[in-house]
C-alpha positions as CSV (number, residue, x, y, z in Angstrom):
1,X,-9.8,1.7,0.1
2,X,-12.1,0.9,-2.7
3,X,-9.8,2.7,-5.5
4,X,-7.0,1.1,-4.2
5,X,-8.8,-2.1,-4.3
6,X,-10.0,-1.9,-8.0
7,X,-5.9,-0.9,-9.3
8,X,-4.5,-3.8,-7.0
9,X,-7.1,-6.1,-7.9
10,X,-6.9,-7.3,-4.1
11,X,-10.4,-7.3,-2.3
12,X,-11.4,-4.7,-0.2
13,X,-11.4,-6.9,2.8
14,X,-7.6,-7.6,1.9
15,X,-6.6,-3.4,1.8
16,X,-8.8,-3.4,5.3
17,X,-6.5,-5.4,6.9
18,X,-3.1,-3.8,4.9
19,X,-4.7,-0.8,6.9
20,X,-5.3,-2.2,10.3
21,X,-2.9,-4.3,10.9
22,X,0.1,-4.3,7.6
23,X,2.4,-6.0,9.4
24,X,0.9,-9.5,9.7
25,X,-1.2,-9.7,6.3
26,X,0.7,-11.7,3.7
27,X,3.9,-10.0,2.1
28,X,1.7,-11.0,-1.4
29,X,-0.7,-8.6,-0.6
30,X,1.7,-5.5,0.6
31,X,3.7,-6.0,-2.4
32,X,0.7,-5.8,-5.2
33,X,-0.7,-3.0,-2.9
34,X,2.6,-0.6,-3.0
35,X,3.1,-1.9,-6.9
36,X,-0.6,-0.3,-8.0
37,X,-0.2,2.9,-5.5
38,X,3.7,3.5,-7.2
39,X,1.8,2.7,-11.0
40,X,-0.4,5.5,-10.1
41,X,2.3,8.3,-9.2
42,X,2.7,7.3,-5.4
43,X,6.5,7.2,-4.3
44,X,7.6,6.4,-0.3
45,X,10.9,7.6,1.0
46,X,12.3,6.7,4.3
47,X,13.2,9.4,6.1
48,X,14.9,9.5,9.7
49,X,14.0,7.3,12.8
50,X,12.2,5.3,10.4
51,X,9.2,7.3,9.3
52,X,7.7,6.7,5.9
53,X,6.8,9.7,3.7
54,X,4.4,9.7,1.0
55,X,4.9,11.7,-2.3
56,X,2.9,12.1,-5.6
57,X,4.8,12.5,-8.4
């Protein structure tokens, strides 16, 4: 939580609560969250009855 932290430039409290509870923290914060995982080589994929997978490339 703390990488992810420093690359968003979101606090930790903020990636916390993208953790525990993603659907009701603001959409500002998911967005700049998924943009610094996908600048560091992390893709998402939907895949069937709407599970998320996780890839590095």
């Amino acid at each position: 939580m703390m990488d992810l932290a420093r690359a968003s430039d979101l606090s930790f409290s903020t990636v916390r609560r993208l953790e525990e509870d993603g659907e009701n923290t603001a959409a500002r914060s998911r967005h700049i969250a998924v943009a610094a995982l996908r600048a560091a080589g992390i893709r998402f994929a939907l895949i069937g009855g709407g599970t998320t997978a996780l890839a590095k490339v």
